[in-house]
N, C-alpha and C positions, 0 to 999 in steps of 0.2 A: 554488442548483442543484448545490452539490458534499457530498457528506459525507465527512470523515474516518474511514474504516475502521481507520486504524491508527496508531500512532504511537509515535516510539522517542523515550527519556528518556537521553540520555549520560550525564546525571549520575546517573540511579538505575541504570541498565543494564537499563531494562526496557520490554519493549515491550506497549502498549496494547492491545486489539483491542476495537471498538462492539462492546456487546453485542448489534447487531442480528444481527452475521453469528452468535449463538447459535440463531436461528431452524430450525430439521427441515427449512428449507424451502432453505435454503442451501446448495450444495455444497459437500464438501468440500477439492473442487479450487481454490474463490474461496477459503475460510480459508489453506490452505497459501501459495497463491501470497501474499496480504495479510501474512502471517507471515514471507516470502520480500522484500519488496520491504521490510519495516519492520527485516529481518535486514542489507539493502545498507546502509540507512540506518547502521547501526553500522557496516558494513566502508569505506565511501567515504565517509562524512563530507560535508561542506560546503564549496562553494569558495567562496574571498572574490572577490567580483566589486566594485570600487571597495567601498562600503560596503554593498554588500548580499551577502550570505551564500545559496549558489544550493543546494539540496539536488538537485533531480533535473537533474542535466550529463546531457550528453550521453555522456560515459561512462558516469554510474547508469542512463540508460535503455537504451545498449548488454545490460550485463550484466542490468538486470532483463525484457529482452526473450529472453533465455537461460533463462527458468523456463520448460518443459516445457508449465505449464498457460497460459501469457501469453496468447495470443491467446483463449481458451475463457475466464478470468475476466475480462478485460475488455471480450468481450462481454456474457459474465452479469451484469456491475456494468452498463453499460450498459442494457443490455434490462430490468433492474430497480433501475434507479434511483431511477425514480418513488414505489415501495413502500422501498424504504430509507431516502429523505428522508421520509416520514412515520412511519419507526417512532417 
């Protein structure tokens, strides 16, 4: 029920994007924001919690709540969910 839109590589320095959100049908305010949250992921890194390693703290979701489009693409990822998990 989830799909990874994006995804950043520390050791290549480079960030991933599905090629679903290539679709005409995608705003461009979901790619930015997606580009924007995989951008945190380089500047906040990961906290070591006992042995597990936590990517989105509560601090990452502070700041990626500060992108402009936040609320508008995560109801668009939402609302079309169902059609992104079947690309």
């Amino acid at each position: 029920k989830t799909i990874r839109l994006g995804s950043w590589s520390p050791r290549n320095r480079l960030i991933r994007i599905h090629p679903a959100l290539d679709d005409k049908n995608v705003p461009d305010f979901v790619l930015r924001f997606v580009v924007f949250h995989e951008m945190l992921h380089a500047m906040v890194g990961a906290s070591e919690q006992g042995s597990r390693k936590v990517y989105h703290t509560r601090d990452f979701r502070k700041r990626e709540q500060k992108h402009p489009d936040y609320a508008q693409a995560e109801a668009w990822i939402q609302d079309h969910l169902e059609a992104l998990l079947n690309w």
